[in-house]
C-alpha positions in Angstrom: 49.9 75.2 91.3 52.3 77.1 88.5 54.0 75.1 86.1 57.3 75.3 85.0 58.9 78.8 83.6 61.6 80.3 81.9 64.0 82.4 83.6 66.4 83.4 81.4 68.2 86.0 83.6 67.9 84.1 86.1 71.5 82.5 85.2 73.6 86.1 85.3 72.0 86.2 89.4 75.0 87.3 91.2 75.2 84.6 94.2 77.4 84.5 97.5 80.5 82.2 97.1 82.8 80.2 99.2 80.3 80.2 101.9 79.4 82.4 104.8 83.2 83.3 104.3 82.5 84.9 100.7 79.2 86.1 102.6 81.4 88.0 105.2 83.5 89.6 102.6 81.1 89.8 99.6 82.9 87.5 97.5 80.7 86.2 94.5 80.2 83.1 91.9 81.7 85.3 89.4 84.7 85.9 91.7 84.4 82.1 92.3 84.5 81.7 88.6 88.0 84.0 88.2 89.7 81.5 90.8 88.5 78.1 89.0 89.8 80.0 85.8 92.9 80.8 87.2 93.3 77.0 88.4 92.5 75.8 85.2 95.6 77.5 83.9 97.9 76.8 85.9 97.4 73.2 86.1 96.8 73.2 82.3 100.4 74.8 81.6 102.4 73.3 84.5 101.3 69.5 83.4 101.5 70.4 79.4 105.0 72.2 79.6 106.5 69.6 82.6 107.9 67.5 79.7 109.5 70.4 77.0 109.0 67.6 74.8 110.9 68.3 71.3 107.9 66.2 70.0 104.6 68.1 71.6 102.1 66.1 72.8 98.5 67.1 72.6 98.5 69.5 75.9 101.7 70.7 75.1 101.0 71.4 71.1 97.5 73.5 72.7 99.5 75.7 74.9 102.2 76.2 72.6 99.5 76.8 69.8 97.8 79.7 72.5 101.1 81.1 73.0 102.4 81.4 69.0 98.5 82.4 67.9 99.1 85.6 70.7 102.2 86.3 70.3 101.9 86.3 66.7 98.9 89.0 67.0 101.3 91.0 69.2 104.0 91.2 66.7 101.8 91.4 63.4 99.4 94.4 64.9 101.8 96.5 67.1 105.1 95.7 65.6 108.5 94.3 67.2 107.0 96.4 70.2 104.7 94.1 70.5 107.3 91.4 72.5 106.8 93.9 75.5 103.2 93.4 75.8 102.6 89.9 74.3 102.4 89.2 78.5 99.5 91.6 79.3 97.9 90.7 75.6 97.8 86.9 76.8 96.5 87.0 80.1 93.8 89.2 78.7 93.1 86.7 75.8 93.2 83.3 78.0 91.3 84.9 80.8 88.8 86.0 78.7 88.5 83.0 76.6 88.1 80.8 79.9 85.4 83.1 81.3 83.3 82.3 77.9 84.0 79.2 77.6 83.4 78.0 81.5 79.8 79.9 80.9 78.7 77.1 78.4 79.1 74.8 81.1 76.2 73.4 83.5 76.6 74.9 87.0 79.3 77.6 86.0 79.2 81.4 85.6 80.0 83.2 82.7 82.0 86.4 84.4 82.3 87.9 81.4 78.9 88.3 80.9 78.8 91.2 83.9 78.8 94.5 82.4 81.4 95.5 85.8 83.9 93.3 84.7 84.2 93.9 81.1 84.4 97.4 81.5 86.9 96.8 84.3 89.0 95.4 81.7 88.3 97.5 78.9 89.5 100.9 81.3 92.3 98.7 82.2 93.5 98.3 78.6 91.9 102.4 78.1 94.5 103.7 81.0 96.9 101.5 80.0 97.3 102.2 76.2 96.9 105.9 77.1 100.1 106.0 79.7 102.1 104.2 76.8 101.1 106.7 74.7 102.5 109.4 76.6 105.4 107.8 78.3 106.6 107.1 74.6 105.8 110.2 73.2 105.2 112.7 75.9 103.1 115.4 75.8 103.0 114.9 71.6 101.1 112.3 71.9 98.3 114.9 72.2 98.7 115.4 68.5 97.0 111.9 68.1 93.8 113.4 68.3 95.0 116.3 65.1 94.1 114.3 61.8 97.5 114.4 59.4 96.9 116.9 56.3 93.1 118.6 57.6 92.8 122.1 56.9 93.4 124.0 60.2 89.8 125.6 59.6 88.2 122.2 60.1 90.4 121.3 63.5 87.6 122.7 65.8 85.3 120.5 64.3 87.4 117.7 63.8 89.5 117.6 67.4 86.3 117.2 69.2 84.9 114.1 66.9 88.4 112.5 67.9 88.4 113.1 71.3 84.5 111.6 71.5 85.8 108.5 69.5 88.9 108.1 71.5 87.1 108.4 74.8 84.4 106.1 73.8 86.7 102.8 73.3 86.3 101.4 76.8 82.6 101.4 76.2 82.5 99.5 72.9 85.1 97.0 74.2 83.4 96.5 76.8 80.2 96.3 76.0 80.4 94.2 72.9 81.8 91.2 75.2 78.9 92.1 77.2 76.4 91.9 75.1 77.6 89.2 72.8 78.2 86.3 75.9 74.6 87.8 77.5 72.7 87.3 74.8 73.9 83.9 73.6 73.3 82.3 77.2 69.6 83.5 77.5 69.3 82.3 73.8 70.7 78.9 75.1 68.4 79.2 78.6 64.8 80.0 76.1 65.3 77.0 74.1 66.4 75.1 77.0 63.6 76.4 78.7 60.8 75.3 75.5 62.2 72.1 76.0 60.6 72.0 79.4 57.7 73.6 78.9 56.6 71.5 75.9 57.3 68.1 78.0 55.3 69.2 80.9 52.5 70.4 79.1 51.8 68.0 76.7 53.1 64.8 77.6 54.8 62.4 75.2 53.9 64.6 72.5 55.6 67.4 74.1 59.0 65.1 74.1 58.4 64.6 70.7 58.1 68.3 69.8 60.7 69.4 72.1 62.9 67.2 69.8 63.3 71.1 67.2 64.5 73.3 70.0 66.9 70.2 71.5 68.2 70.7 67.7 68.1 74.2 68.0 70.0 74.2 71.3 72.6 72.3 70.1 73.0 74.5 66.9 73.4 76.9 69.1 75.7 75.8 71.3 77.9 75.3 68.8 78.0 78.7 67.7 78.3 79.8 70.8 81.3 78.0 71.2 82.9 80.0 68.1 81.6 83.2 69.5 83.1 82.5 72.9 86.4 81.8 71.5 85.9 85.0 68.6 84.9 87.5 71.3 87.9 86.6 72.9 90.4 87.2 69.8 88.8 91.0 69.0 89.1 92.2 72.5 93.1 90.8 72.2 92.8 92.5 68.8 91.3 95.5 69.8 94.1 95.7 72.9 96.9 95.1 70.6 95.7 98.0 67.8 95.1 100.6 70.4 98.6 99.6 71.8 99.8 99.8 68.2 98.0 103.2 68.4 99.6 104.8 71.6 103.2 103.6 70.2 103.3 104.4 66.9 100.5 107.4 66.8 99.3 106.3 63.4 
């Protein structure tokens, strides 16, 4: 009879959801995940700003603390352009921060550990950046790619590298949430998983030595928790500098 094992990708398994309904139209735990996250927001900001209070409570001092901390990124990073796109900047940041943080959780799915949706996003903020870029500037915006004061002898060489380093944003942004929130869960499922092991195969002194990767996990978690919440803030980042990039072309 086997014993007990770890799966530690077993967690990122994409799953039917809502039932032979999400069966019927292919509709996953990670699209389960976006709706609870959705949810969560809305309930979280109709019941912390129903008061206005001039005195914030707790809810209402978090949501108000979310909205300054992005809207001060916005204005700091792109400029007084920034107003216009502190919307787009903050969905992005809360629904990324939720998909981290609900991943933690016993039970949930971290979406944002799926390759697909991160680089979903990341094109989305690729695309978008770019058609600012050229509905600000037009077809000069092409001249973002021609390094100020190069000799014209090196622009053949140059133009390319830029172009290459341009194009390849989506895959870094994307792929740095990726790979950041994937690797942290199986961390978090392997010592989980020693844990288990230990106990089942050597008794009480198994529970005894599965007392260092209980310490570990925990460790762990906690960092994961500041990673979750950081992984969030440089994707924002990263949104509002290449914003900053396609208005300002500098």
């Amino acid at each position: 009879m086997a014993g007990p094992s770890i799966d530690a990708l077993g967690q990122f398994r994409l799953t039917s959801g809502l039932g032979p309904i999400g069966q019927a139209v292919n509709f996953t735990n990670s699209n389960e995940m976006m709706l609870v996250s959705i949810a969560i927001v809305t309930v979280l900001f109709a019941v912390a700003l129903r008061r206005r209070a001039i005195v914030p409570g707790r809810m209402q001092s978090l949501v108000e603390t979310l909205y300054e901390f992005v809207h001060g990124m916005c204005l700091d990073t792109i400029g007084e352009e920034g107003r216009k796109f502190f919307p787009l900047v903050f969905t992005i940041f809360i629904f990324i921060l939720l998909g981290n943080l609900l991943g933690l959780f016993p039970y949930f799915f971290a979406y944002t550990s799926g390759i697909v949706v991160t680089l979903t996003m990341a094109l989305f903020v690729f695309l978008f950046s770019t058609a600012v870029g050229f509905y600000v500037h037009g077809f000069r915006f092409l001249k973002f790619f021609v390094p100020d004061g190069v000799p014209g002898w090196m622009l053949p060489m140059l133009v390319p590298i830029e172009i290459i380093s341009y194009l390849s944003r989506p895959v870094s942004l994307s792929v740095r949430l990726f790979a950041n929130m994937t690797a942290g869960h199986v961390m978090l499922e392997v010592f989980a998983g020693f844990m288990i092991l230990l106990t089942a195969g050597l008794g009480v002194f198994g529970v005894v030595a599965s007392i260092i990767p209980l310490g570990l996990n925990i460790a762990l978690f906690g960092l994961e928790l500041l990673v979750a919440c950081l992984q969030a803030y440089v994707f924002a980042i990263l949104t509002c500098l290449y914003l900053h990039d396609a208005v300002h072309m500098h």
